[in-house]
PDB file of N, H, CA, C and O in Angstrom:
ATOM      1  N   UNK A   1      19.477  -0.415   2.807  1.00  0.00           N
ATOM      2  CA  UNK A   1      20.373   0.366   3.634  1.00  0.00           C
ATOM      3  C   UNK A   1      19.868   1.802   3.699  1.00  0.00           C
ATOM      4  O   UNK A   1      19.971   2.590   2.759  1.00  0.00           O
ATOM      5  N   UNK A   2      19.384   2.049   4.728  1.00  0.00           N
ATOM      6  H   UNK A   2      19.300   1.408   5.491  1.00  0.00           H
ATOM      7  CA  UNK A   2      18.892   3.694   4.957  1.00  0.00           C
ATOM      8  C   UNK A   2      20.298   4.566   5.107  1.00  0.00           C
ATOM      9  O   UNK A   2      21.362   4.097   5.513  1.00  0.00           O
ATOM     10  N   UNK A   3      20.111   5.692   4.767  1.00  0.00           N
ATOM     11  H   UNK A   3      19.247   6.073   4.437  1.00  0.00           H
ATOM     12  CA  UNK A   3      21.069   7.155   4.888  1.00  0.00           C
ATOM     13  C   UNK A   3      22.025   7.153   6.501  1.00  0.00           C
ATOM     14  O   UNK A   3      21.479   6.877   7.570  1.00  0.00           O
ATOM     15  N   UNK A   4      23.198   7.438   6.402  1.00  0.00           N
ATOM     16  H   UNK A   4      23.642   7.662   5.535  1.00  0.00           H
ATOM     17  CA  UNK A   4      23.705   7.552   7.659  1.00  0.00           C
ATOM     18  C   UNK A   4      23.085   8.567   8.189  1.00  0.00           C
ATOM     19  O   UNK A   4      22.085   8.984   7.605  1.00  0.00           O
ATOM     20  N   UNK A   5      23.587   9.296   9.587  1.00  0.00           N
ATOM     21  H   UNK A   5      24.400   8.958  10.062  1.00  0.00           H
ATOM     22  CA  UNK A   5      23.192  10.726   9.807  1.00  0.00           C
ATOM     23  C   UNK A   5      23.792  11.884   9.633  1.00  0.00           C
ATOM     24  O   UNK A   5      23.456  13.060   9.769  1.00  0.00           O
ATOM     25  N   UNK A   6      24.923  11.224   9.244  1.00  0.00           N
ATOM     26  H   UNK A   6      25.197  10.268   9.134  1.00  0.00           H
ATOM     27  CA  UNK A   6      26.144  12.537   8.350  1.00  0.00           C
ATOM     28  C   UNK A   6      25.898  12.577   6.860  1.00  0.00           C
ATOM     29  O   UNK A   6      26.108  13.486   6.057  1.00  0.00           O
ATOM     30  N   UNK A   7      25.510  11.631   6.726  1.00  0.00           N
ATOM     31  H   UNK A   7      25.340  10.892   7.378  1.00  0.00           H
ATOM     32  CA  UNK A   7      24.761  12.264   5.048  1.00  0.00           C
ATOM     33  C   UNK A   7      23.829  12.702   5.168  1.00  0.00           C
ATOM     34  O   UNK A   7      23.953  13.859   4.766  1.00  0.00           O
ATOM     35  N   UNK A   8      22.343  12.453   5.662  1.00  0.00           N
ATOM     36  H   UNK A   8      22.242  11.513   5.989  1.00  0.00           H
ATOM     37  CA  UNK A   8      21.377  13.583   6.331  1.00  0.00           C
ATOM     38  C   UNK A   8      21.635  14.475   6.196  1.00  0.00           C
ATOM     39  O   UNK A   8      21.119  15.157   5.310  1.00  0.00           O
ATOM     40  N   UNK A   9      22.937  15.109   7.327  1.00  0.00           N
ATOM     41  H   UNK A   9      23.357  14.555   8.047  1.00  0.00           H
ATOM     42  CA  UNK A   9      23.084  16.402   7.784  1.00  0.00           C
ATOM     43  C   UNK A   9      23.391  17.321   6.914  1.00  0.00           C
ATOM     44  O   UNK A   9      22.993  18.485   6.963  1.00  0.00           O
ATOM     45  N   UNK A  10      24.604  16.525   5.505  1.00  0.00           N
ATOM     46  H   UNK A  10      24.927  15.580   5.465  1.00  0.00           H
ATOM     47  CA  UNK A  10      25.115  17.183   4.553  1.00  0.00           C
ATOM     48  C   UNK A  10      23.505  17.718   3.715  1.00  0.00           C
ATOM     49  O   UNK A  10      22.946  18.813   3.654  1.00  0.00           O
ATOM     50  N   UNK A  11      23.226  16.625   3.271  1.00  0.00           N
ATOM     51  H   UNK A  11      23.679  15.735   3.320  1.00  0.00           H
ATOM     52  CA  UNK A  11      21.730  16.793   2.310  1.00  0.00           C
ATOM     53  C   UNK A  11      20.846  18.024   3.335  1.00  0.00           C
ATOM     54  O   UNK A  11      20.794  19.071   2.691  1.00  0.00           O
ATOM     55  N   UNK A  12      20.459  18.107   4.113  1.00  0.00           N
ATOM     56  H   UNK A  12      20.502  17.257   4.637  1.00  0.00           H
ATOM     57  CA  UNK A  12      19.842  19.126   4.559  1.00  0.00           C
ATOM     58  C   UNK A  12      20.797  20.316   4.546  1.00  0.00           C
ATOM     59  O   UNK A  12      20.377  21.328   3.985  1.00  0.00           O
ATOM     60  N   UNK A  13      21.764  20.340   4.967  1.00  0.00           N
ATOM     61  H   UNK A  13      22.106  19.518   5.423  1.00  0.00           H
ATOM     62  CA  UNK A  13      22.080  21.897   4.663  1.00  0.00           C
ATOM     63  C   UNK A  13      22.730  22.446   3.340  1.00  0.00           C
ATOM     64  O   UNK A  13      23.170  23.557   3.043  1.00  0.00           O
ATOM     65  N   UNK A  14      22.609  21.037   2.529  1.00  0.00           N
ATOM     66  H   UNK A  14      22.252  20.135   2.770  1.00  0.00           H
ATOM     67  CA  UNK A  14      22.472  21.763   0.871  1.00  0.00           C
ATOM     68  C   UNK A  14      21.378  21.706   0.483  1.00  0.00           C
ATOM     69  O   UNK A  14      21.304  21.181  -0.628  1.00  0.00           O
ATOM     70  N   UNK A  15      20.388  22.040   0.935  1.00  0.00           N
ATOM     71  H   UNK A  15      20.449  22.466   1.838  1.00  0.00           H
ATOM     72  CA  UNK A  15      18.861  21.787   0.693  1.00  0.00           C
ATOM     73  C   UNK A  15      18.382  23.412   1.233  1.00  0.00           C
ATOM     74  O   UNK A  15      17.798  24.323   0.648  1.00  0.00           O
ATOM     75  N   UNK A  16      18.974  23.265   2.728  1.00  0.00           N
ATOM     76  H   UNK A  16      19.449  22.525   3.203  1.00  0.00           H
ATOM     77  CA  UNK A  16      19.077  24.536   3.314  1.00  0.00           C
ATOM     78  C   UNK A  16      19.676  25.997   2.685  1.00  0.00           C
ATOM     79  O   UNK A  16      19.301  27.165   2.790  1.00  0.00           O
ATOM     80  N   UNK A  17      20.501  25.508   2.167  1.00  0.00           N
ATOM     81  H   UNK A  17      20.806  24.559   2.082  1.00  0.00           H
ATOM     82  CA  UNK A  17      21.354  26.607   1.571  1.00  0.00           C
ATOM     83  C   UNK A  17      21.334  26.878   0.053  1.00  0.00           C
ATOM     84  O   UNK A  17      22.034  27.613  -0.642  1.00  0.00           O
ATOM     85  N   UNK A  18      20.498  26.205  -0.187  1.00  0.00           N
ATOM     86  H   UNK A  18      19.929  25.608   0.378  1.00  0.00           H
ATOM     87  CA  UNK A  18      19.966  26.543  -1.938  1.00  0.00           C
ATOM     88  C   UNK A  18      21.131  25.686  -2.743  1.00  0.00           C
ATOM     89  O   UNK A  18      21.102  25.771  -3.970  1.00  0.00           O
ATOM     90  N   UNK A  19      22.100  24.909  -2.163  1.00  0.00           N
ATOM     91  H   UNK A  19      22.123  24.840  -1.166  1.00  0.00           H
ATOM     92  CA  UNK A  19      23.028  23.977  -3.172  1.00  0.00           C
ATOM     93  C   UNK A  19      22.178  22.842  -3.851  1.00  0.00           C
ATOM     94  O   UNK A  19      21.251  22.182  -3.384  1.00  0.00           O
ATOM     95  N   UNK A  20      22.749  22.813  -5.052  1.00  0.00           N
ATOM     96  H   UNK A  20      23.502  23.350  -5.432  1.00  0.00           H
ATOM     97  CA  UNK A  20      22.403  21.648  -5.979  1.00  0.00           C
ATOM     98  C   UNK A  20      23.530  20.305  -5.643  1.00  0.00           C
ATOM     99  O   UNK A  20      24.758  20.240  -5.695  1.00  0.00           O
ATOM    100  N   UNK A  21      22.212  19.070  -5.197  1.00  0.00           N
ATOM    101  H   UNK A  21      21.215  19.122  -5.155  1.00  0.00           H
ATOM    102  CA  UNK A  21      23.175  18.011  -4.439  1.00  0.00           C
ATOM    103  C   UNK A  21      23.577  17.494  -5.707  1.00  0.00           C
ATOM    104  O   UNK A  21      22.820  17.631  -6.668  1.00  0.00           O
ATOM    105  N   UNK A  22      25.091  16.700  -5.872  1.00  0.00           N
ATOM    106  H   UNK A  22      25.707  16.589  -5.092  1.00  0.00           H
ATOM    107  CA  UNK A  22      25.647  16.216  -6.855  1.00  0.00           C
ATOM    108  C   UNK A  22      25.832  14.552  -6.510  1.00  0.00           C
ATOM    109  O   UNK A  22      26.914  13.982  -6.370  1.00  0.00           O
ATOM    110  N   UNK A  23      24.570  13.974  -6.418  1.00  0.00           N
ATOM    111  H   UNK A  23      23.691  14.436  -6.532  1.00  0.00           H
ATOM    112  CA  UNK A  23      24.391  12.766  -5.932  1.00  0.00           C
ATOM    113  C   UNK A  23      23.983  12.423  -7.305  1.00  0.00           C
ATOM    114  O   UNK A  23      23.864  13.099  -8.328  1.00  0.00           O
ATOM    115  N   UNK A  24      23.729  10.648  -6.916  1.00  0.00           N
ATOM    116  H   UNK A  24      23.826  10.100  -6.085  1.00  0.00           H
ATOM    117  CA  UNK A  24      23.176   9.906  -8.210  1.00  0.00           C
ATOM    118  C   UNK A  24      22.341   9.254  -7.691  1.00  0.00           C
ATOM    119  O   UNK A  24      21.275   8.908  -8.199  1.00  0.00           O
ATOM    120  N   UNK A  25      23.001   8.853  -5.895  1.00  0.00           N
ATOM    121  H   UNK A  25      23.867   9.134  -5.482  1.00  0.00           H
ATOM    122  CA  UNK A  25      21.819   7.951  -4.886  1.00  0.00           C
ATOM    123  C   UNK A  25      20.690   8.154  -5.387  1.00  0.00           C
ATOM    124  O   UNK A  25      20.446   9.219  -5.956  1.00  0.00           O
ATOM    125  N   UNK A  26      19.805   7.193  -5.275  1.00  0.00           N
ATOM    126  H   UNK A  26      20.003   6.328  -4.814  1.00  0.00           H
ATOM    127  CA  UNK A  26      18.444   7.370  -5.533  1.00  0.00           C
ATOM    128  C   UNK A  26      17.700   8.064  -4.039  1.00  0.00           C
ATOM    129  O   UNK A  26      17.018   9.088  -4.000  1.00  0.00           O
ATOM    130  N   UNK A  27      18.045   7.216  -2.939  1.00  0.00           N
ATOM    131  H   UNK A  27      18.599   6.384  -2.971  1.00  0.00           H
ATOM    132  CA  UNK A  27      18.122   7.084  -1.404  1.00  0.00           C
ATOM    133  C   UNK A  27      18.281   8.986  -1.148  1.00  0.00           C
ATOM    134  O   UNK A  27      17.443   9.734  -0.644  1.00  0.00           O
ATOM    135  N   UNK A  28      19.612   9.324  -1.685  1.00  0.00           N
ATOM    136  H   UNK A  28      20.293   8.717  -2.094  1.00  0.00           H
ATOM    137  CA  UNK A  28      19.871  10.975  -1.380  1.00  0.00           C
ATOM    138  C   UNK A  28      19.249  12.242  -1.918  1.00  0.00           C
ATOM    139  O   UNK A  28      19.142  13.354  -1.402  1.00  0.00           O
ATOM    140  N   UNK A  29      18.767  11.654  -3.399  1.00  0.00           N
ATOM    141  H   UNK A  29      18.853  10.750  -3.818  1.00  0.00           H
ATOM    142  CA  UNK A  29      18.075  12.677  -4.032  1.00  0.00           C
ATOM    143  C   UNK A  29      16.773  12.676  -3.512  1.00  0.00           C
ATOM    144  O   UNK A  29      16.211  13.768  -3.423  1.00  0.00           O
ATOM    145  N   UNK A  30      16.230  11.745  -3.179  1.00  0.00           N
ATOM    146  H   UNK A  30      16.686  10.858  -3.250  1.00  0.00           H
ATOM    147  CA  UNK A  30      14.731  11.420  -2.439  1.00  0.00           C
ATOM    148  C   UNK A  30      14.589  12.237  -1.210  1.00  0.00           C
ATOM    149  O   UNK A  30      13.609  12.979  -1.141  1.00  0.00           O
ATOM    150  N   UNK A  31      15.205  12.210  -0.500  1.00  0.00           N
ATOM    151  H   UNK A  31      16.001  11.607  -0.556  1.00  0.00           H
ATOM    152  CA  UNK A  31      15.775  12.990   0.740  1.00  0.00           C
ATOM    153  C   UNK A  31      15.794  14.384   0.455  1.00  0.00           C
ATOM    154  O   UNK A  31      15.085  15.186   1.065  1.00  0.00           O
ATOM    155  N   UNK A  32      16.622  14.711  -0.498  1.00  0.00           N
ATOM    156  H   UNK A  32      17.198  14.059  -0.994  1.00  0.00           H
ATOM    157  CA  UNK A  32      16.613  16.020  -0.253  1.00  0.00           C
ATOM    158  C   UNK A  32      15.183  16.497  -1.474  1.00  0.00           C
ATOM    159  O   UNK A  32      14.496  17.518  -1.509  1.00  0.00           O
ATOM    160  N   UNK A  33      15.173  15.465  -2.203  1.00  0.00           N
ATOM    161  H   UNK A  33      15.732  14.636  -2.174  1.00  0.00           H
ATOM    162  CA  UNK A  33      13.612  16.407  -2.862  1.00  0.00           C
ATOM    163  C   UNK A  33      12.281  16.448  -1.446  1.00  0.00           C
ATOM    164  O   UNK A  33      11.239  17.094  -1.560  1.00  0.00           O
ATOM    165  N   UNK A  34      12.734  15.415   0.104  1.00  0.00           N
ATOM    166  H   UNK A  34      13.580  14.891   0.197  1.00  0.00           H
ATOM    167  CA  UNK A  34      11.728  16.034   0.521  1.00  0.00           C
ATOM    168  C   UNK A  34      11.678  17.201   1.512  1.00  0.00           C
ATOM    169  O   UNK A  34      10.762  17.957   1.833  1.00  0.00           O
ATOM    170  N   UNK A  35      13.034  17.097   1.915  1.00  0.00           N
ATOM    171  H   UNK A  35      13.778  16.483   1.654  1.00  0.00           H
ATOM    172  CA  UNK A  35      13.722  18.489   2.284  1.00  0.00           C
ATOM    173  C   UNK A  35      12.756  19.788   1.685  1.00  0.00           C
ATOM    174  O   UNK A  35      11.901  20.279   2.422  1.00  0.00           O
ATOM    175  N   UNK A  36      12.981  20.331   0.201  1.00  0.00           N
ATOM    176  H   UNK A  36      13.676  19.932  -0.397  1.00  0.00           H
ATOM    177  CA  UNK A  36      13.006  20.932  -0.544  1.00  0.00           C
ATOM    178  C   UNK A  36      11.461  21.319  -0.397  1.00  0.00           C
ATOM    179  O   UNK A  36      11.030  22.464  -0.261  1.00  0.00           O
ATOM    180  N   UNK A  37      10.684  20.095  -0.452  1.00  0.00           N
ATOM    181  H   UNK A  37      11.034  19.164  -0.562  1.00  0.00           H
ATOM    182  CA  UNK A  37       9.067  20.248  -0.483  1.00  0.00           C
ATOM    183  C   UNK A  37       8.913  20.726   0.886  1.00  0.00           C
ATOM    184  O   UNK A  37       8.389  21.834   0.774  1.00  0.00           O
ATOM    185  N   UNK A  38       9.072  20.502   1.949  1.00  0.00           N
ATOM    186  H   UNK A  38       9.497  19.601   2.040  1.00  0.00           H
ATOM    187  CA  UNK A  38       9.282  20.936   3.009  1.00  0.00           C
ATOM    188  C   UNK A  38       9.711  22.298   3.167  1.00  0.00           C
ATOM    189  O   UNK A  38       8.990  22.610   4.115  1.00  0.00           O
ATOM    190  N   UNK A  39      10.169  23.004   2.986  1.00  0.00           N
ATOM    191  H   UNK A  39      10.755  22.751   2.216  1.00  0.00           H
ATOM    192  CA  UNK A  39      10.862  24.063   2.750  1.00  0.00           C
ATOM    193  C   UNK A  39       9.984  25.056   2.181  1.00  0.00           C
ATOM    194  O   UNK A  39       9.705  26.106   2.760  1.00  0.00           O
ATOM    195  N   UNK A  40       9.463  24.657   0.823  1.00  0.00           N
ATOM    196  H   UNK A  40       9.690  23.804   0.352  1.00  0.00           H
ATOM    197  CA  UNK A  40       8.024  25.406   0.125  1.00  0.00           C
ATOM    198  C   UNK A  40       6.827  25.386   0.508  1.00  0.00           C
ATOM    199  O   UNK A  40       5.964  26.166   0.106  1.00  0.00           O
ATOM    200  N   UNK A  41       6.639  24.360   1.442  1.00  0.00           N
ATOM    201  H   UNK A  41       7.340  23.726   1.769  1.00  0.00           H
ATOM    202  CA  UNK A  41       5.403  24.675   2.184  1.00  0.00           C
ATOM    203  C   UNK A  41       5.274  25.346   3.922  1.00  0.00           C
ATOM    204  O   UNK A  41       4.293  25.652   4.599  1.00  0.00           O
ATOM    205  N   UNK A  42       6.524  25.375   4.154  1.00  0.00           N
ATOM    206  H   UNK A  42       7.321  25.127   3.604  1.00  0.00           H
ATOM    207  CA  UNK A  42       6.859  26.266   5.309  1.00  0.00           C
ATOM    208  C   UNK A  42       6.952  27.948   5.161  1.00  0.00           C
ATOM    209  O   UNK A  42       6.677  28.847   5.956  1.00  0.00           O
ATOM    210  N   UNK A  43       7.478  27.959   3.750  1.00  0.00           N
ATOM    211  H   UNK A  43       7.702  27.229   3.105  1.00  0.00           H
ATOM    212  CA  UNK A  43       7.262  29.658   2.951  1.00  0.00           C
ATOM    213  C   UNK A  43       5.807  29.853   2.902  1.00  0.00           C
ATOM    214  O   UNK A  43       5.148  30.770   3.390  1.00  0.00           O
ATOM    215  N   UNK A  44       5.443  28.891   2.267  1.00  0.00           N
ATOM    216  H   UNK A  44       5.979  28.146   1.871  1.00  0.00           H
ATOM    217  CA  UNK A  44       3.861  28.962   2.133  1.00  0.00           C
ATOM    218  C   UNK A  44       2.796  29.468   3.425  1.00  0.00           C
ATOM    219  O   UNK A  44       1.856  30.263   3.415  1.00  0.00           O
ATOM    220  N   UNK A  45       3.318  28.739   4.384  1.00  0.00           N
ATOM    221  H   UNK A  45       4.082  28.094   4.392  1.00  0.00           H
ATOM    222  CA  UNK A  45       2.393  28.529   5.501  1.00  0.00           C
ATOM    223  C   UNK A  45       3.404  29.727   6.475  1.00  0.00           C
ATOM    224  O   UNK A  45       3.437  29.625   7.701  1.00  0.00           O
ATOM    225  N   UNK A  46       3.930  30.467   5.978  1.00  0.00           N
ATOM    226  H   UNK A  46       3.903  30.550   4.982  1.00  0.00           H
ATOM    227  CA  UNK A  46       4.956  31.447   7.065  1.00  0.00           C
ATOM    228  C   UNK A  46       4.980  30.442   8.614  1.00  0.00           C
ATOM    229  O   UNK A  46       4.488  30.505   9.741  1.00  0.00           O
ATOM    230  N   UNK A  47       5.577  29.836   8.091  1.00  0.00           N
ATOM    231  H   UNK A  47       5.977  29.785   7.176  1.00  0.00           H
ATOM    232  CA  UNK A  47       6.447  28.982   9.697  1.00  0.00           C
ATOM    233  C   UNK A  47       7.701  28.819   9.525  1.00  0.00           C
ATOM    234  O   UNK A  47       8.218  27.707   9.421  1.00  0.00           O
ATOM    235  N   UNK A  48       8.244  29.764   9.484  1.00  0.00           N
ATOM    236  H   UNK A  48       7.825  30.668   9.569  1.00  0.00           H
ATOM    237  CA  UNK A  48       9.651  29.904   9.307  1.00  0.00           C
ATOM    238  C   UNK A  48      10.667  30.707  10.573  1.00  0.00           C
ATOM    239  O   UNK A  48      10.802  31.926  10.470  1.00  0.00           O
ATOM    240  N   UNK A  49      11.260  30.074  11.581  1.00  0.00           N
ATOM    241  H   UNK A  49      11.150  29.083  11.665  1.00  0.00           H
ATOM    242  CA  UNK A  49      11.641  31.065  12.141  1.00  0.00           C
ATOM    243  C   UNK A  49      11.035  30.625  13.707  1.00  0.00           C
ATOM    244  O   UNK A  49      10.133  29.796  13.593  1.00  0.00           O
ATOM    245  N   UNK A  50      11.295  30.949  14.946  1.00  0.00           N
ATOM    246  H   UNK A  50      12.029  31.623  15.039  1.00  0.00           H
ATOM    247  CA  UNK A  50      10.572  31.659  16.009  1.00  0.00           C
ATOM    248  C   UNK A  50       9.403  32.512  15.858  1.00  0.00           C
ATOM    249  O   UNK A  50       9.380  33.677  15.463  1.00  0.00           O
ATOM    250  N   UNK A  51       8.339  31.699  16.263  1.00  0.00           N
ATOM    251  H   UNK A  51       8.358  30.752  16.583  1.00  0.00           H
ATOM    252  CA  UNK A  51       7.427  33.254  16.460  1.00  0.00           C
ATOM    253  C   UNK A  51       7.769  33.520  17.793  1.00  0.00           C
ATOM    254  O   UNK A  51       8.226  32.732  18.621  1.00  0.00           O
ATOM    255  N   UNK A  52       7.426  35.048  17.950  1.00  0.00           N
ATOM    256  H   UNK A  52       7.055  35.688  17.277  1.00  0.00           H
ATOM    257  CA  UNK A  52       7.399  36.195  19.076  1.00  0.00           C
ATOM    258  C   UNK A  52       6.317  35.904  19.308  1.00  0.00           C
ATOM    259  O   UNK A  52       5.413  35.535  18.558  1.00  0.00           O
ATOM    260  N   UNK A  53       6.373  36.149  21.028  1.00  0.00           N
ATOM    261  H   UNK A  53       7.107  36.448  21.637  1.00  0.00           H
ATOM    262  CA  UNK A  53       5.156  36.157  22.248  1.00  0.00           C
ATOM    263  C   UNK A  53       5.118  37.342  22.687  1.00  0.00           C
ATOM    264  O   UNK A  53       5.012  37.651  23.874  1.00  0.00           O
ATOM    265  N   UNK A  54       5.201  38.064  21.784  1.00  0.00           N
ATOM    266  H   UNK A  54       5.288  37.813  20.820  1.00  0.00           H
ATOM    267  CA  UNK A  54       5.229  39.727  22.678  1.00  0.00           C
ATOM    268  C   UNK A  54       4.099  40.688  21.688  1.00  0.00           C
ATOM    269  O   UNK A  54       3.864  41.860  21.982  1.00  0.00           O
TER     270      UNK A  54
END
């Protein structure tokens, strides 16, 4: 059984927002640990944001 898309949405914006998810899912924590990796390599690589065309 894969993730609905309202649990998705929750897991990303506690991923987004620096919350610690209070899951046990295996399915949810997986998710948001790749959220998270995602996240550190977008800091990394400054792609964060809109770039400007000006």
């Amino acid at each position: 059984m894969s993730l609905s898309a309202d649990i998705k949405h929750k897991i990303y914006l506690a991923a987004t927002l620096g919350y610690v998810l209070g899951s046990r899912d295996l399915k949810e924590i997986s998710y948001y640990k790749q959220i998270k990796e995602e996240i550190k390599q977008d800091r990394r690589k400054r792609e964060m944001g809109v770039s400007r065309a000006d």
